[in-house]
LOVEX-518899 format. One record per residue (C-alpha): residue in one letter; x, y, z. Coordinates in steps of 0.02 Angstrom, whole numbers, plus 50000, padded with zeros to 5 digits. Each point is the difference from the previous one (the first is absolute). Example, Ala and Ser with C-alpha at 12.3 -4.5 7.8 and 13.67 -1.06 7.14 Angstrom:
<lopas>
A506154977550390
S500695017249967
</lopas>
This chain:
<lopas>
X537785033456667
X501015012850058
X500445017249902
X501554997049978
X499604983949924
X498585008549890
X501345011349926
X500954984349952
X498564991649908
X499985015949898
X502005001149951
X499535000849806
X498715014950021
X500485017849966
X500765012050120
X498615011949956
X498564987949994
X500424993750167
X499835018450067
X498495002249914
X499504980750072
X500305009150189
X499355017449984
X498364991949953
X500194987150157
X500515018250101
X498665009349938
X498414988550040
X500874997950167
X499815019550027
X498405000749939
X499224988150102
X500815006250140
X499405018649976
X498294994249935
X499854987250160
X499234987749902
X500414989849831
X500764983949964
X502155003149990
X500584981549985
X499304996449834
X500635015449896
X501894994750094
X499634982249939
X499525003449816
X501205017949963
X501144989249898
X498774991849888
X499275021649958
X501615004149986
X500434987249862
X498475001449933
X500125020949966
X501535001349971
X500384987449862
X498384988849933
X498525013050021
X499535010349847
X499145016150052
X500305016949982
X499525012750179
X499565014249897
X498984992549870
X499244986450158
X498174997349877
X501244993449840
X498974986249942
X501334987449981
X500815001750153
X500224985350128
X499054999850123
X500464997250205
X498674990550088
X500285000550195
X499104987650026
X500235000350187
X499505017150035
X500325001750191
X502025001549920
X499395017849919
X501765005950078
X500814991349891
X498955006049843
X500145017850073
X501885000350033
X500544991049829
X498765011849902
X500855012350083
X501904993849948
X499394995749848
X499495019049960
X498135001049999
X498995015650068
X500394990350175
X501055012350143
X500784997050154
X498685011350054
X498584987949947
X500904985250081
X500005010550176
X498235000149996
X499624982249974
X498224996950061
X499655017550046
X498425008649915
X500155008649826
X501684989549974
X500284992049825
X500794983750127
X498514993950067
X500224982950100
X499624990049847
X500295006549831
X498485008249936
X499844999749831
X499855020049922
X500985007250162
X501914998849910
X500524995649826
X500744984649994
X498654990050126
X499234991749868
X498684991550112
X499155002950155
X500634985450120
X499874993350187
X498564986249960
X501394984949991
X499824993049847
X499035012549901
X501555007449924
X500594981549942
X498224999749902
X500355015549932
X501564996149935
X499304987849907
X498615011649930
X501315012849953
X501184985449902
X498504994849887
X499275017249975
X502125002049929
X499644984449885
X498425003949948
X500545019949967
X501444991949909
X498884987849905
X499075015249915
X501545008649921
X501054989749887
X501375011950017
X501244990850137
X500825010250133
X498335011250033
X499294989050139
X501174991050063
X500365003050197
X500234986950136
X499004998650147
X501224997650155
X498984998250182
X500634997450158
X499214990650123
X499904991450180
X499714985550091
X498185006050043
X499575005849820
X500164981049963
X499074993050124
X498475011249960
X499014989449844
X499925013849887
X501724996749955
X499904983049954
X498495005249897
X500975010849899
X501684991350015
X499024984949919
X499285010349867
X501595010249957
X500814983349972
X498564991749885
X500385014249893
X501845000150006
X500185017550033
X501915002749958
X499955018850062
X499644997250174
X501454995750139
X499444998650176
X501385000650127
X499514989950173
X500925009450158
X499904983850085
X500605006250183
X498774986650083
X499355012750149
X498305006950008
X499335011650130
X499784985050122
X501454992349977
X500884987349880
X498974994049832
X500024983250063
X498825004850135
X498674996249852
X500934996649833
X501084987949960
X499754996849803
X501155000249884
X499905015849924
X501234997149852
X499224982049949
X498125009249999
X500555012449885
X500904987949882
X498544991149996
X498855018549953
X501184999549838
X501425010150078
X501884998849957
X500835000750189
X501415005650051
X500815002250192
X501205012050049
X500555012450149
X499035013749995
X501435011250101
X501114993949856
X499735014249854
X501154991749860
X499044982950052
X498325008749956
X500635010549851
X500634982149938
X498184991250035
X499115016149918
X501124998849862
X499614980749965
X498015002050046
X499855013349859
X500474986049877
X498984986550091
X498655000749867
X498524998450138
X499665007650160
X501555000950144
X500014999650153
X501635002250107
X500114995450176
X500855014350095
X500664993450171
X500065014850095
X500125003350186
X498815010250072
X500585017750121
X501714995349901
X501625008050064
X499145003350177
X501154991850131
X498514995950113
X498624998749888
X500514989149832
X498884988149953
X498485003350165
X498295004349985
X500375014950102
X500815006949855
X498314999749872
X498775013050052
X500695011850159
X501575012550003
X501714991950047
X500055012650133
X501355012850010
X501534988450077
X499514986849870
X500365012549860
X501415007950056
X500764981150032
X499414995449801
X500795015449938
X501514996450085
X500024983349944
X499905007749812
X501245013750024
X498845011050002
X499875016950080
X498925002350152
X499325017849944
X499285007949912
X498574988449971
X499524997349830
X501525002049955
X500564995149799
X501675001749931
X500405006749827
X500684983649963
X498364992250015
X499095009049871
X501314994849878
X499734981449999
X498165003449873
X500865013949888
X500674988249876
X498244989649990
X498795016549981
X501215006049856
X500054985049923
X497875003250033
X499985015149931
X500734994249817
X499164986050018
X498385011550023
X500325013249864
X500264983549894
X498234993850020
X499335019149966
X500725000049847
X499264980849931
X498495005150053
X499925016149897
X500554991049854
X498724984850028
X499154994249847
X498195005649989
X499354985850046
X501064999050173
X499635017550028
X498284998349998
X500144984450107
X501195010350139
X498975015649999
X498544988850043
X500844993350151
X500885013650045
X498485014150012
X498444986850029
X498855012449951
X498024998350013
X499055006849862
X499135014950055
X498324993149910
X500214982450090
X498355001150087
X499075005949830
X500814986249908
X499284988850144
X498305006450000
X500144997549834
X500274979050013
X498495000650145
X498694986449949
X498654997450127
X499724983250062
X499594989850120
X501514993750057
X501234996350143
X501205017350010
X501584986950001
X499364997749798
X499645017249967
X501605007450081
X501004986349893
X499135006849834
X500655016850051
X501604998550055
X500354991249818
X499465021549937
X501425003450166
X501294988849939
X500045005849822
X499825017950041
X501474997350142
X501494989149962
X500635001250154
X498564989750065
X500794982950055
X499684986850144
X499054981150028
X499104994250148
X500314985650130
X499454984049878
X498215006749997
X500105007749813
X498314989849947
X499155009450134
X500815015050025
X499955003249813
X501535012650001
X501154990949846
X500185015949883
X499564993849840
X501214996549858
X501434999050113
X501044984250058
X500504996350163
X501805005950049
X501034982150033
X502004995950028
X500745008849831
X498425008949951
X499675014550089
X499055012249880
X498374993650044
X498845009650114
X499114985450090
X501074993450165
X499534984350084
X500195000950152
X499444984850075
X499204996150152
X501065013450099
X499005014450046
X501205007550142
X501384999549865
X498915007049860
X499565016350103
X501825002450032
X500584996649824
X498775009949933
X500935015850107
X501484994849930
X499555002249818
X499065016750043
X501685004950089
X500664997149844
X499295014749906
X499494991549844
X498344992850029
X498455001050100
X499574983650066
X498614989550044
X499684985750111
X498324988250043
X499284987550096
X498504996850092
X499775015050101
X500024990850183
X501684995149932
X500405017150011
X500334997550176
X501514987849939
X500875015549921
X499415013150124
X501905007850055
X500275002349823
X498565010649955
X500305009750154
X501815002349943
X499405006349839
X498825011250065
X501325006350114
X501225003249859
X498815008749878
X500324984749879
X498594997549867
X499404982050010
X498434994049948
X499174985350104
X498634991449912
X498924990650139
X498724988349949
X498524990950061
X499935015250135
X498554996750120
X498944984050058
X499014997449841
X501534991449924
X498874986450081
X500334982150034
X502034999850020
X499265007450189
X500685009250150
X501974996149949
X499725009049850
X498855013650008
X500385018250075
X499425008650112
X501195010750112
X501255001749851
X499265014649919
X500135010450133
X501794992550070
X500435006849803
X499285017850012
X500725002450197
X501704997849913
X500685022549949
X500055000249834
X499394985549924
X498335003649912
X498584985449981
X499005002149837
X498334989050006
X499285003049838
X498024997849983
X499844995449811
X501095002549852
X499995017650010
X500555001450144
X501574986349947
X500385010949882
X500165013250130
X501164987350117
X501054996449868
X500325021049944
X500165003550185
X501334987350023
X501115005849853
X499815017450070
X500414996350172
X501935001749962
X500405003650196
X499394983250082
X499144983349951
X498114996549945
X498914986550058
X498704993849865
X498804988550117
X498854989749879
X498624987349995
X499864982949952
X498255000849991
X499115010149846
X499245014650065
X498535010449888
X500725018549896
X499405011950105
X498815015849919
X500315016950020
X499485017249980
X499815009349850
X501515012149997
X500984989950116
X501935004649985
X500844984150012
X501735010250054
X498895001050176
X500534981550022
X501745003250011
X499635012050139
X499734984150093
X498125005550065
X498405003049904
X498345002850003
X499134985549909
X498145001350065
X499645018450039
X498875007250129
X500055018250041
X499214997650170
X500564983950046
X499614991050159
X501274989549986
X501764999449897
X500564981649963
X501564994349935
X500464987349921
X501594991849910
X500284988149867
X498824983049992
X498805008150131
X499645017049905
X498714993349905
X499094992650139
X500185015950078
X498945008749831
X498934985250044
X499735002050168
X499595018949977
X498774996949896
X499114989350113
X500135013950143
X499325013249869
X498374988049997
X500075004250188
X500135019649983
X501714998950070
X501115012149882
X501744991249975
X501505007349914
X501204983749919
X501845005049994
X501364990049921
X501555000150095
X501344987749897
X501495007950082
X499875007150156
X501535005650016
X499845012549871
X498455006650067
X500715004750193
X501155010049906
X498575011049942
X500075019550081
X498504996750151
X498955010149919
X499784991149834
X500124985550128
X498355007050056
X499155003449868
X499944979749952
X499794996350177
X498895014650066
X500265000350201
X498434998350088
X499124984749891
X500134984150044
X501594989349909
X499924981449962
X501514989749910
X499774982149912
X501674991549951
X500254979850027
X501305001950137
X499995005150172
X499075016050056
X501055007550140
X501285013949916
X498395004549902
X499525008150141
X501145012549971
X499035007249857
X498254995850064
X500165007450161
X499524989250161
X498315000949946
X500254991949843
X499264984149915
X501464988849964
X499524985549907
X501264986449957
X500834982550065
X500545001250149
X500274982850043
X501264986449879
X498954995749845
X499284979349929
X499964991549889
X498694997449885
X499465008949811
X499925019250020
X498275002449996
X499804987550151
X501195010250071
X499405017449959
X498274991950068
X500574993450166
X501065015850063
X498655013549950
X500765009349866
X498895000349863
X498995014549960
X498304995650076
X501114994850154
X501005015250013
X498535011349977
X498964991250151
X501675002050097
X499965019249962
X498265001050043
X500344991650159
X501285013750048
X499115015449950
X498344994150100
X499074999149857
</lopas>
């Protein structure tokens, strides 16, 4: 398709929105081209869907970009950050020319993938195909459930629009959520498909050849086609997928690199500069002047006026219902809107503490029941594993298609999807999520914890049966490299609670962490209350690192974390009987201990005696706080199967076992 053609196919669209449509198509040219690197042909392919989009369907305001009940823009296909940048830009948000000349350079708010935090308006961190598509999702039912807590209409009631590309649908995750999104008939969300069929090797039917439209019908999605450089065709299809009553999805055929005389519709036009004679050809081809680069006329800006007015009412509408909510509402939309975590959660915790012997997946659930009614904003489900997870908050249905005030989500048997839905309704700003499974199944939603960690998103994973006493299910389904894999990852903490006080310190250090998600890693085995100290300050647990056995003069410092930190007590008391002096210390978050200054660092771990860790998993990284002298005791080999206490018999980890082995290395 030529250019001259493509301005044809566009006959009913403004004068100003077809400006707008090439200065973003300009722009991502020239800043690929300066930046050397970046992916022009997409952003070219997609400008007139943004530009339709922002300038007559969107409802956001750029100077008020945190309103609650603003739509949200999922790029779902984040190498085409260009395009967000450039119609962010148009569309008046804190977005300059001067930002879009330093695409991908360091410090720049246009990183090569939108990063969530660097510019209002990027309302998730994409790149990960497929990711943003799950989050979409996440952010459409966090909108319906939001909306099912107020009674008041108009307070929560924003659309979800993402944009997406061939890859994101070949990548699972999205069919995960897709699929879920339509079982709940979630009305709010509209994914557009830039269906330009070329990949970075080449055409899509290299490896796909589905049809893409039939697979969504059949997820519960009304379908529509349409050309995607046609902006009347997609203002039409956004108009009628508003009113569809379910999900929508709207097949955009696009042409990739399009407008570039030599480049249309090639893989040579996804992820490499045009090179200079291409662009000055494509600009050419749009009438467009050759210099300056970056170059925007007036005209452009023009086009989105009209829609952020129309915003702004729209905006200082909302303010005033909800100042005039009914109590009721108010209290409901202040609870959403400020999540706030009573300063006395932890007391009120302590306070619920029962000792028993029991598995910490029963313990933690008894607590988080004190969590949930303390926090409303407490919401989530697991994978289909609720009768051994044992998250359901209590006294709560399930949310369901038309019922969305529950705080209980099913999420099925969809871990990669939950992880990425769960960002979505933390992105939303109303809730704190949870999600759980099995924790070896954590390595089925592993890019979506690391995405939440690496936008500072607070999402609480609850990870049962955590280590190889979950017993005879075997090697498939016990741990033993994934809590480490878990606290390798910046920012995401792993909280292995010993007992029930120490689940009642998981559970307050997760609901303080507000800057990046919690992992609560639990038993399925029950596991003896553990005795301390007279004057003990159970505050020290939140620390992440405490004494539990003291010794003044130790000979030897052994940690321990959750299931193993009895056996640890145990184990030093059988060493004691052997004059050797050992110091127990409880580490249930490590994390939060290596941020300690090195001195109180030392004063736990005193340099110069002899360090020893116990935890079910394998031993290497605990070298790194032993030293390369250090007694690492663990599994480091895949687990059986058999009942735990086989188990805990045939690998050498209970106490009388680990104290021979400690002998052993000491020469004793």
């Amino acid at each position: 398709m030529s250019a001259s053609s493509a301005t044809s196919s566009t006959s009913s669209t403004s004068t100003s929105d077809l400006l707008a449509q090439k200065a973003i198509a300009c722009l991502a040219m020239d800043a690929v081209e300066k930046a050397a690197n970046g992916h022009p042909g997409a952003p070219m392919g997609q400008a007139a869907i943004a530009v339709e989009l922002f300038a007559h369907h969107l409802k956001y305001v750029p100077e008020e970009p945190n309103w609650p009940n603003r739509d949200r823009f999922v790029l779902s296909c984040g190498h085409s950050s260009m395009l967000l940048y450039s119609v962010l830009h148009l569309a008046g948000y804190e977005v300059t020319v001067d930002d879009l000349k330093s695409f991908r350079q360091f410090g720049s708010k246009t990183a090569g993938h939108p990063e969530h935090g660097y510019a209002p308006g990027i309302e998730t961190t994409t790149g990960p195909l497929g990711q943003g598509v799950g989050n979409a999702v996440g952010m459409a039912l966090a909108a319906k459930m939001a909306g099912g807590r107020v009674a008041t209409p108009g307070v929560f009631d924003y659309r979800i629009y993402a944009l997406c590309s061939d890859g994101d649908l070949m990548e699972g995750v999205a069919y995960e959520a897709m699929s879920l999104a339509g079982h709940l008939g979630l009305d709010n969300l509209i994914l557009i498909w830039d269906d330009n069929r070329v990949t970075i090797d080449g055409s899509t039917d290299l490896a796909f050849g589905e049809d893409v439209c039939a697979r969504a019908r059949a997820l519960g999605f009304d379908v529509q086609t349409v050309d995607g450089h046609d902006g009347a065709a997609v203002g039409q299809a956004l108009d009628k997928a508003k009113g569809a009553g379910r999900p929508a999805f709207i097949a955009a055929r696009t042409h990739i690199g399009y407008g570039s005389p030599g480049k249309q519709g090639k893989s040579s036009a996804h992820g490499a500069p045009l090179g200079a004679a291409e662009v000055a050809a494509t600009k050419a081809a749009w009438g467009w002047p050759a210099e300056p680069a970056f170059h925007v006329p007036e005209e452009a800006y023009t086009a989105f006026r009209p829609q952020r007015e129309q915003n702004r009412k729209a905006f200082e509408a909302w303010r005033a219902k909800v100042q005039s909510l009914p109590e009721a509402d108010r209290q409901a939309f202040a609870a959403l809107d400020d999540k706030t975590v009573p300063a006395d959660l932890f007391d009120r915790l302590l306070a619920a503490v029962k000792p028993a012997n029991e598995a910490t997946r029963s313990l933690s659930s008894a607590l988080e029941q004190v969590v949930a009614a303390a926090c409303p904003q407490l919401v989530g489900g697991s994978a289909d594993l609720q009768a051994s997870v044992k998250t359901t908050i209590k006294g709560s249905p399930a949310v369901s298609r038309g019922e969305f005030a529950g705080r209980n989500i099913n999420f099925g048997i969809r871990e990669h999807a939950m992880g990425s839905i769960l960002n979505g309704v933390a992105l939303s700003g109303h809730f704190t999520p949870l999600g759980s499974t099995f924790l070896i199944f954590g390595d089925y939603m592993r890019p979506p914890m690391r995405l939440a960690a690496l936008m500072h998103q607070q999402v609480i994973y609850v990870l049962t049966h955590d280590s190889v006493y979950l017993g005879e299910d075997g090697p498939t389904h016990q741990p033993v490299e994934q809590m480490w894999t878990m606290r390798l990852v910046p920012n995401l903490h792993v909280f292995r609670p010993a007992d029930a006080l120490e689940c009642a310190a998981a559970w307050a250090y997760a609901m303080g962490r507000a800057d990046g998600p919690t992992v609560l890693a639990l038993t399925r085995q029950e596991i003896p209350p553990l005795e301390r100290p007279a004057g003990f300050d159970p505050k020290s647990v939140l620390t992440g690192a405490y004494v539990l056995v003291e010794e003044s003069k130790p000979d030897l410092v052994l940690m321990a974390t959750g299931s193993e930190v009895h056996i640890a007590v145990d184990a030093a008391r059988l060493l004691s009987a052997q004059k050797v002096r050992v110091r127990v210390v409880s580490m249930p978050c490590v994390q939060a201990f290596l941020a300690w200054s090195p001195d109180k660092q030392a004063a736990l771990l005193p340099p110069g005696v002899r360090r020893a860790s116990l935890e079910l998993g394998v031993t290497l990284p605990w070298k790194a706080l032993t030293g390369t002298d250090g007694i690492c005791i663990g599994v480091d080999r895949f687990g059986l199967s058999a009942p735990y206490e086989v188990i805990q018999k045939e690998l050498g980890l209970d106490a009388e076992a680990v104290a021979a082995r400690i002998l052993r290395e000491l020469g004793r």
